[in-house]
C-alpha positions as YAML, in Angstrom:
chain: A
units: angstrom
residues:
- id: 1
  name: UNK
  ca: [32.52, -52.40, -9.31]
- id: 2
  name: UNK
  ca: [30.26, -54.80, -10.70]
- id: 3
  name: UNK
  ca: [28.30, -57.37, -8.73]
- id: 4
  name: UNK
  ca: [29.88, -61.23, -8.72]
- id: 5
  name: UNK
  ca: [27.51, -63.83, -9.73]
- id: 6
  name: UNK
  ca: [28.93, -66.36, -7.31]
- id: 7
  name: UNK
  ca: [28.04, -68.39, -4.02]
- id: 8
  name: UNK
  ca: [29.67, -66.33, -1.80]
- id: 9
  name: UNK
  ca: [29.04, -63.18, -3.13]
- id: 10
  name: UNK
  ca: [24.96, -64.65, -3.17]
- id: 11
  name: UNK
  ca: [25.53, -65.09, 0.08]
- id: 12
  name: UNK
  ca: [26.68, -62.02, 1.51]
- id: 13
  name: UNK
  ca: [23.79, -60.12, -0.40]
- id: 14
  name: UNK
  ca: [21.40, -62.78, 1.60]
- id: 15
  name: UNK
  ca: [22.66, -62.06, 4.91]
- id: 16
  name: UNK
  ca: [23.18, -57.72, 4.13]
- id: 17
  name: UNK
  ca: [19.17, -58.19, 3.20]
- id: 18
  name: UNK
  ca: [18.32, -59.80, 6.71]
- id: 19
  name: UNK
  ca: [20.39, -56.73, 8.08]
- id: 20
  name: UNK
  ca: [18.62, -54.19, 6.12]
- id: 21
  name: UNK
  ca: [15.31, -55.78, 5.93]
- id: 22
  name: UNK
  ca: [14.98, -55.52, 9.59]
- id: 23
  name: UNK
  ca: [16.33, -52.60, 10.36]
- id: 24
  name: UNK
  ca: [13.65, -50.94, 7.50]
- id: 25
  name: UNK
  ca: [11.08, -52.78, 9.02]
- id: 26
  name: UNK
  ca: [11.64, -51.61, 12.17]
- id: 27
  name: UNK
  ca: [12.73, -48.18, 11.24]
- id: 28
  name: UNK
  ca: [9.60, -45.43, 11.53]
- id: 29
  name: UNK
  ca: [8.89, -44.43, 8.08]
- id: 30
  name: UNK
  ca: [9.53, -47.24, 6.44]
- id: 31
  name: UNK
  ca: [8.43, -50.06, 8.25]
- id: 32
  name: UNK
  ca: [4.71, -48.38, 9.30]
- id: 33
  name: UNK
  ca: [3.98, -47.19, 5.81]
- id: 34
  name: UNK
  ca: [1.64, -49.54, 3.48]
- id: 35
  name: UNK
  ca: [4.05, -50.80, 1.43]
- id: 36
  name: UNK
  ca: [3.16, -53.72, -0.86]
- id: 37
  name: UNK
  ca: [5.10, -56.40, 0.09]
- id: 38
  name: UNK
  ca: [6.95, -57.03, -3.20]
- id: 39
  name: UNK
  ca: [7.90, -53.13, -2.88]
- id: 40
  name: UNK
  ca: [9.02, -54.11, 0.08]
- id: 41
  name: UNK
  ca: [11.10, -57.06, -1.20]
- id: 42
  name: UNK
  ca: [12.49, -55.72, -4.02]
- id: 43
  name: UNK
  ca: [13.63, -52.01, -1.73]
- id: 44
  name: UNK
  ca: [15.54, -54.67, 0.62]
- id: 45
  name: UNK
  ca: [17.40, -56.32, -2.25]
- id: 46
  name: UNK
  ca: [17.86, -53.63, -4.26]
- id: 47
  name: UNK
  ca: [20.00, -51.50, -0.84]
- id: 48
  name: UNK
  ca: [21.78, -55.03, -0.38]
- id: 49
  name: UNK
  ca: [23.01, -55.56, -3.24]
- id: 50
  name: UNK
  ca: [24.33, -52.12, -3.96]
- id: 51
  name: UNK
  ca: [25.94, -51.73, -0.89]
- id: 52
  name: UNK
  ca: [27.29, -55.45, -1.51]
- id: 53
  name: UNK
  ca: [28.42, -53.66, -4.64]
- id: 54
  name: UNK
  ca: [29.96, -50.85, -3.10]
- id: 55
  name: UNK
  ca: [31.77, -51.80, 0.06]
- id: 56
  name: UNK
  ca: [34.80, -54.11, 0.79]
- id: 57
  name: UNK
  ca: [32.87, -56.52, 2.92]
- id: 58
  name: UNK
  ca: [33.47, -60.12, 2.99]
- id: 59
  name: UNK
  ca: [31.77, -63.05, 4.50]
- id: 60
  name: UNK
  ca: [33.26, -66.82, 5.12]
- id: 61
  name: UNK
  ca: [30.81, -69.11, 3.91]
- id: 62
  name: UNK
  ca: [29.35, -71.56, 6.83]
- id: 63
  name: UNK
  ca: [29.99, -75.41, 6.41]
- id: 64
  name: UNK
  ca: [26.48, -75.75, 7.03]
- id: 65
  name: UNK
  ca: [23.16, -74.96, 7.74]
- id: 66
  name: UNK
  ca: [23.25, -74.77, 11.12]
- id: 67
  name: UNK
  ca: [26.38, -72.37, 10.72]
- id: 68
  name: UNK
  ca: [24.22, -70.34, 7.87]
- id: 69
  name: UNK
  ca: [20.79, -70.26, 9.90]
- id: 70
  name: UNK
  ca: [23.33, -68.78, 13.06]
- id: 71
  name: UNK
  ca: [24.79, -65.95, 11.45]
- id: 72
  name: UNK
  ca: [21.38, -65.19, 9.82]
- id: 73
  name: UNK
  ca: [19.99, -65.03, 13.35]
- id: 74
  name: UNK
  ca: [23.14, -62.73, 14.09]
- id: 75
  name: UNK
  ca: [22.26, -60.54, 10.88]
- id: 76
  name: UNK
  ca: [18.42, -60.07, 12.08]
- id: 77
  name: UNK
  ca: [20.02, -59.06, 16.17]
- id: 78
  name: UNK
  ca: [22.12, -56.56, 14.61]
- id: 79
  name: UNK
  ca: [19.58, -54.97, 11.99]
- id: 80
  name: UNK
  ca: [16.88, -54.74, 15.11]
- id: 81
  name: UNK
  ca: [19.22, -53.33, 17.10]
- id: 82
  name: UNK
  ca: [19.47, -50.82, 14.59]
- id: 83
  name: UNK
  ca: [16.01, -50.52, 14.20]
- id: 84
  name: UNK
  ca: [15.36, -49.85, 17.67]
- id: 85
  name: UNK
  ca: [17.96, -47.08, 18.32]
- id: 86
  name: UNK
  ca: [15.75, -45.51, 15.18]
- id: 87
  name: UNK
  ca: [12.17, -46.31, 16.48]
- id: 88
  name: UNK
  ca: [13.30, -45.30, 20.27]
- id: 89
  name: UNK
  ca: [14.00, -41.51, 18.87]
- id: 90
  name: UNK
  ca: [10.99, -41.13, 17.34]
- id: 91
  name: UNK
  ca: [9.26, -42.72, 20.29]
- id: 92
  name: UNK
  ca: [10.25, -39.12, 21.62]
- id: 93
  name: UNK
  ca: [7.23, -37.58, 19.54]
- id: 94
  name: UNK
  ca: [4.78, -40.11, 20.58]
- id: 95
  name: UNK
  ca: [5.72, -39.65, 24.74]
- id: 96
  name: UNK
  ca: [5.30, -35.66, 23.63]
- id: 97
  name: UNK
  ca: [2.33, -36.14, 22.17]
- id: 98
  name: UNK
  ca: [0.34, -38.30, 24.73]
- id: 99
  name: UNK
  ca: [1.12, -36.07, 27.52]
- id: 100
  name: UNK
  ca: [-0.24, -33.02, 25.55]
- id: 101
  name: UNK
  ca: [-2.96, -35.29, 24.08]
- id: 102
  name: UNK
  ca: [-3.96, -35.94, 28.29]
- id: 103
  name: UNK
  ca: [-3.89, -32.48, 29.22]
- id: 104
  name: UNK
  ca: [-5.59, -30.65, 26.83]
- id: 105
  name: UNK
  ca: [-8.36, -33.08, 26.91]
- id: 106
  name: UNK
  ca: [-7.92, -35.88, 23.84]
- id: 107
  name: UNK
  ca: [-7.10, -38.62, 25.33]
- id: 108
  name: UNK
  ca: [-10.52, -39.79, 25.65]
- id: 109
  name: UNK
  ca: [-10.19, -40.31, 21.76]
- id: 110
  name: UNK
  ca: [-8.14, -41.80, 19.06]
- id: 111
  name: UNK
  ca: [-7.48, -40.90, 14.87]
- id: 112
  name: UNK
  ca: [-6.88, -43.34, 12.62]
- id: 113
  name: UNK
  ca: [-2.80, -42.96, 11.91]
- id: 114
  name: UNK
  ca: [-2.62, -43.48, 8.43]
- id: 115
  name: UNK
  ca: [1.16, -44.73, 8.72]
- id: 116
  name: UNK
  ca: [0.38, -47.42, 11.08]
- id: 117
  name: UNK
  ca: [-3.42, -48.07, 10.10]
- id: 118
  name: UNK
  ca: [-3.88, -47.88, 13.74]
- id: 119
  name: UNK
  ca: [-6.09, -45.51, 16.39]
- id: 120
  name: UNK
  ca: [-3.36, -42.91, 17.71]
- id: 121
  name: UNK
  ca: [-3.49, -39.96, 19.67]
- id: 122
  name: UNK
  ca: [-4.61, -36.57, 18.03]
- id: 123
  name: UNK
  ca: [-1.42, -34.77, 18.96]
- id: 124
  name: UNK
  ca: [1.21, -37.89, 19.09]
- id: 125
  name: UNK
  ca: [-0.03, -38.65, 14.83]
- id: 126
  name: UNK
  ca: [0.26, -34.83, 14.47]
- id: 127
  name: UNK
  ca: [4.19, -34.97, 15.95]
- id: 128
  name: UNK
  ca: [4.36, -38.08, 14.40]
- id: 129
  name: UNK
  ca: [3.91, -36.83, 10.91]
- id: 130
  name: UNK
  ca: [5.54, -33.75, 11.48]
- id: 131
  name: UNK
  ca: [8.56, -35.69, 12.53]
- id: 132
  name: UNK
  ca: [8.75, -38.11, 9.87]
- id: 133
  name: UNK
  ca: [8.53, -34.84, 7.04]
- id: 134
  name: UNK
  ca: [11.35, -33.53, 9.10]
- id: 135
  name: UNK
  ca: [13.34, -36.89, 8.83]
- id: 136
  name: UNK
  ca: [12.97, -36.72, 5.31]
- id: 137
  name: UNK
  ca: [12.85, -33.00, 4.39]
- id: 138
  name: UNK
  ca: [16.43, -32.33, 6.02]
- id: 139
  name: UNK
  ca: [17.71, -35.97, 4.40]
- id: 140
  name: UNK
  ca: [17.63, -38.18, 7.60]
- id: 141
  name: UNK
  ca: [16.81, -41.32, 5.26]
- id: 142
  name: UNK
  ca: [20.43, -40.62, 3.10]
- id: 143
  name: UNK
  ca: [22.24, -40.36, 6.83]
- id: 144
  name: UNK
  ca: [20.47, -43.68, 7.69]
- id: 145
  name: UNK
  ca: [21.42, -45.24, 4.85]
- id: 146
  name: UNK
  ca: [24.84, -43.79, 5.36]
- id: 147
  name: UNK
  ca: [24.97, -45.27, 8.70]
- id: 148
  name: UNK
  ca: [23.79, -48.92, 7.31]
- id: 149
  name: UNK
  ca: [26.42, -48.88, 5.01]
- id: 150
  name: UNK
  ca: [28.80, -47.89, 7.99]
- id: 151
  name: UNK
  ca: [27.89, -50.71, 10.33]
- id: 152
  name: UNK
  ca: [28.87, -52.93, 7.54]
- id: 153
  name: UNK
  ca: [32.24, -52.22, 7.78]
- id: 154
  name: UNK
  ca: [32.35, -51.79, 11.69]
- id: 155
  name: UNK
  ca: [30.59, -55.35, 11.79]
- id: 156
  name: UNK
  ca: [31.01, -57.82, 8.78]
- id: 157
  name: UNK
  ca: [28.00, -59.83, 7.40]
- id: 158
  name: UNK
  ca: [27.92, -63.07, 9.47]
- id: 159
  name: UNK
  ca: [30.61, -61.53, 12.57]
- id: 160
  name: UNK
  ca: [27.51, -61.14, 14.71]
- id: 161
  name: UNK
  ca: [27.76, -58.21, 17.38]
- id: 162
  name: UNK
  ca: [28.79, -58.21, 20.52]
- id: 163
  name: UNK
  ca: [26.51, -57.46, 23.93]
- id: 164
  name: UNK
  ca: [25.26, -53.97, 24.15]
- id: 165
  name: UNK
  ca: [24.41, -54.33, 27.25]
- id: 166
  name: UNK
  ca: [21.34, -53.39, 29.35]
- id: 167
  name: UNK
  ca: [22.67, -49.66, 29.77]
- id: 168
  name: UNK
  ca: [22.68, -48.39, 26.71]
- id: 169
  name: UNK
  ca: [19.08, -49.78, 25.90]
- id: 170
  name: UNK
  ca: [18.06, -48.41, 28.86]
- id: 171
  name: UNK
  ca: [19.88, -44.67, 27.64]
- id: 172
  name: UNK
  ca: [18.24, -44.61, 24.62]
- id: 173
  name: UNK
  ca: [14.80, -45.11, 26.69]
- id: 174
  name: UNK
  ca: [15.52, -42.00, 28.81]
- id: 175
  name: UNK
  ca: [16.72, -40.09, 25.86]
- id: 176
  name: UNK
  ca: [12.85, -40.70, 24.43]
- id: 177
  name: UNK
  ca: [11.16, -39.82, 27.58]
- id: 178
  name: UNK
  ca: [13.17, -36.88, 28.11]
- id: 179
  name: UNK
  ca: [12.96, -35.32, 24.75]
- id: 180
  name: UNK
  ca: [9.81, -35.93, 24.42]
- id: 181
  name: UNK
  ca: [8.90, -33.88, 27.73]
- id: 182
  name: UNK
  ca: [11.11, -31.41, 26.42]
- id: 183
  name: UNK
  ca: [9.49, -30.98, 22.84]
- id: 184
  name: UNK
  ca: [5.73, -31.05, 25.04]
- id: 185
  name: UNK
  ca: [7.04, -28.65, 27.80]
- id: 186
  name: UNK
  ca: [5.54, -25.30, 26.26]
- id: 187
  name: UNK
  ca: [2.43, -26.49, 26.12]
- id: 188
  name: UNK
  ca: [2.66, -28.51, 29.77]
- id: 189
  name: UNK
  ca: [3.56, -25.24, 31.25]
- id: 190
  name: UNK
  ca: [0.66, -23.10, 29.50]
- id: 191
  name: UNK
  ca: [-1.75, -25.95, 30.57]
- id: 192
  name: UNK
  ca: [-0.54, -25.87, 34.45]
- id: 193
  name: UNK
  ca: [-1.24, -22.57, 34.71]
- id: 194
  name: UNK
  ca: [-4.49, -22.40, 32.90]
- id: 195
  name: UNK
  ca: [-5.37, -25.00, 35.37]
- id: 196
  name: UNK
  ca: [-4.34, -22.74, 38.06]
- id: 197
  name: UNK
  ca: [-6.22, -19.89, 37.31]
- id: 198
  name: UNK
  ca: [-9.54, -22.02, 36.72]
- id: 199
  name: UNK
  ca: [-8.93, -23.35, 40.14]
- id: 200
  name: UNK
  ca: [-8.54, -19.79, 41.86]
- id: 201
  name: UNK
  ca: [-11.68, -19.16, 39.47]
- id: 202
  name: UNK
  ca: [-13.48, -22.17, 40.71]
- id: 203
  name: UNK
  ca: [-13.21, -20.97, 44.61]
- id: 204
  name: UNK
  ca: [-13.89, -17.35, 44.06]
- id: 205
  name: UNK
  ca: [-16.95, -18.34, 41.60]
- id: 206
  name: UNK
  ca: [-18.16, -22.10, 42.87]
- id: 207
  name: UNK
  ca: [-21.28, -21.52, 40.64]
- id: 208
  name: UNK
  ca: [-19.17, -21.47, 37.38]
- id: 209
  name: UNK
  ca: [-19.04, -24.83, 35.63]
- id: 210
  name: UNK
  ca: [-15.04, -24.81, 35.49]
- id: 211
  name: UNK
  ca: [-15.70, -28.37, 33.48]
- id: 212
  name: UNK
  ca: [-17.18, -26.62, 30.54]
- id: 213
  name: UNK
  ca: [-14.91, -23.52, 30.78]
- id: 214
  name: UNK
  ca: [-12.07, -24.89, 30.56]
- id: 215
  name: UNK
  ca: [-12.08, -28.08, 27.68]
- id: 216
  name: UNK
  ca: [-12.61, -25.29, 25.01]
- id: 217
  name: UNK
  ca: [-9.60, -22.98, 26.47]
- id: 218
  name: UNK
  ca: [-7.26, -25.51, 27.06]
- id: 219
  name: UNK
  ca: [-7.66, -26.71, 23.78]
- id: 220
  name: UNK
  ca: [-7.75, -23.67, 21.98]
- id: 221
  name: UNK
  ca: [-4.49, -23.07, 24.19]
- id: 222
  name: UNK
  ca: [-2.32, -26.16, 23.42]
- id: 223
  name: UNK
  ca: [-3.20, -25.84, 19.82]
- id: 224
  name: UNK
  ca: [-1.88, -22.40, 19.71]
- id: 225
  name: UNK
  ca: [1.06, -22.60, 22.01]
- id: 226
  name: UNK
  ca: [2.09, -26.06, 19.61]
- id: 227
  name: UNK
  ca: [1.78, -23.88, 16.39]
- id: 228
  name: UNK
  ca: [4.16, -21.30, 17.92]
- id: 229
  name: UNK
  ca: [6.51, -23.25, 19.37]
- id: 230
  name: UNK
  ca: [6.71, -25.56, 16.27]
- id: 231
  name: UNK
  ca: [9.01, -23.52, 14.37]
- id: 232
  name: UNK
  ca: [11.85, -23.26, 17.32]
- id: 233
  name: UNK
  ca: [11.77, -27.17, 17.59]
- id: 234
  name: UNK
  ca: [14.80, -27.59, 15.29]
- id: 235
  name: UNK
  ca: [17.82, -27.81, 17.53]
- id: 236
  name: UNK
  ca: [15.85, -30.05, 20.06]
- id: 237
  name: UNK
  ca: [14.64, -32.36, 16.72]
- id: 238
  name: UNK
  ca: [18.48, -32.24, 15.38]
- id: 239
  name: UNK
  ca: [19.40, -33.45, 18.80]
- id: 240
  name: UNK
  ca: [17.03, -36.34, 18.66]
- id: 241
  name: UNK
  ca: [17.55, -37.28, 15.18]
- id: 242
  name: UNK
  ca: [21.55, -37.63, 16.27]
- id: 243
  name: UNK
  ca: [21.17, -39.56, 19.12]
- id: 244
  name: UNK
  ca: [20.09, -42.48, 16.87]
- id: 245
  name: UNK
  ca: [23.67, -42.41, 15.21]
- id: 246
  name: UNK
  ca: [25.16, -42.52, 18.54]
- id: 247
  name: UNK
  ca: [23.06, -44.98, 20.04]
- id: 248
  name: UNK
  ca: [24.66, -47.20, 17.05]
- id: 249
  name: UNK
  ca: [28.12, -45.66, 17.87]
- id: 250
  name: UNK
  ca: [27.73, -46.56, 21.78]
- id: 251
  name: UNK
  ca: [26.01, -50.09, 20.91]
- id: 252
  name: UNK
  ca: [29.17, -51.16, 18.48]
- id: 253
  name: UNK
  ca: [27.16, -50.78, 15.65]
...
């Protein structure tokens, strides 16, 4: 097919760019990273009007421009609903990596995450990262882009979606939590009972400094325990990587 250079078909790349636009700058990995803006721009055009190109979808044109600022509105609820399902799952790594980040002893300070140009936690940018070269390494961005294309055709430009309601937000919350306590549970567990055995150490030997003893073993400890555990994250990450696709499924998207 070849693109029509016609109102309508203007239009319908126009409202698939608020879509897209939104949903890659809400998106991790694509909305944090320093784009230029033009990049930026031209990346959202460039998706719209290929997939303009390549689907069946249609759009009435409004009679005016209260009709055409509406179903832009509509365009922008759908693509951040999108977006959020996306940002939510990753928000799995981040809830992992603050409650490793307060028990082995760095939450008292922040890096500089160079995706967000913002101070992070040691371990949630480490996750972070790792996650996102996960997302890409095992083609996460061509399934996104798979699924944009797909909500398309489940919801026309313009048709505007119907209420998700408060429960499936609310799912896709506890899915992040609970992941991410899952992914941060080796290292929870090995932290608990180093803290255990200080504190039997700490009333058999009240002259030790327990303070000093233990911020150098826990860390040492978390850091390992996270480099061995790494490798056997993949079914856990495959589960949170898919519950983005049915977040959209559940939401009507």
């Amino acid at each position: 097919m070849t693109p029509r250079l016609d109102t309508a078909w203007m239009i319908l790349v126009f409202l698939m760019s608020l879509r897209s636009g939104t949903l890659l700058l809400v998106a991790p990995g694509f909305g944090t990273l320093q784009m230029p803006v033009q990049f930026r721009v031209l990346l959202t055009i460039g998706v719209s009007v290929v997939l303009a190109t390549a689907l069946s979808a249609t759009v009435s044109l409004p009679g005016t421009t209260l009709g055409l600022l509406a179903t832009s509105l509509a365009e922008i609820e759908v693509g951040a609903l999108l977006g959020f399902g996306v940002a939510a799952a990753f928000g799995a790594f981040a809830v992992a990596g603050r409650a490793m980040d307060l028990q082995i002893g760095f939450g008292v300070a922040n890096l500089i995450d160079p995706t967000t140009r913002t101070q992070s936690p040691q371990m949630g940018t480490l996750l972070n990262l790792f996650a996102l070269a996960v997302f890409f390494g095992v083609g996460g961005h061509h399934a996104l882009l798979r699924g944009l294309a797909a909500s398309f055709e489940r919801i026309p430009p313009g048709a505007g979606l119907a209420d998700a309601g408060p429960g499936v937000l609310a799912a896709q919350f506890g899915i992040a939590f609970s992941m991410g306590l899952a992914l941060a549970a080796p290292v929870l567990v090995l932290l608990l009972l180093i803290d255990l055995g200080l504190a039997v150490m700490s009333r058999a030997m009240p002259q030790m400094n327990v303070y000093f003893v233990a911020l150098p073993l826990k860390i040492f400890a978390g850091i390992l325990m996270l480099a061995l555990s790494l490798p056997h994250l993949g079914p856990l990450m495959g589960r949170i990587f898919s519950s983005i696709f049915r977040f959209w499924e559940s939401a009507g998207a």
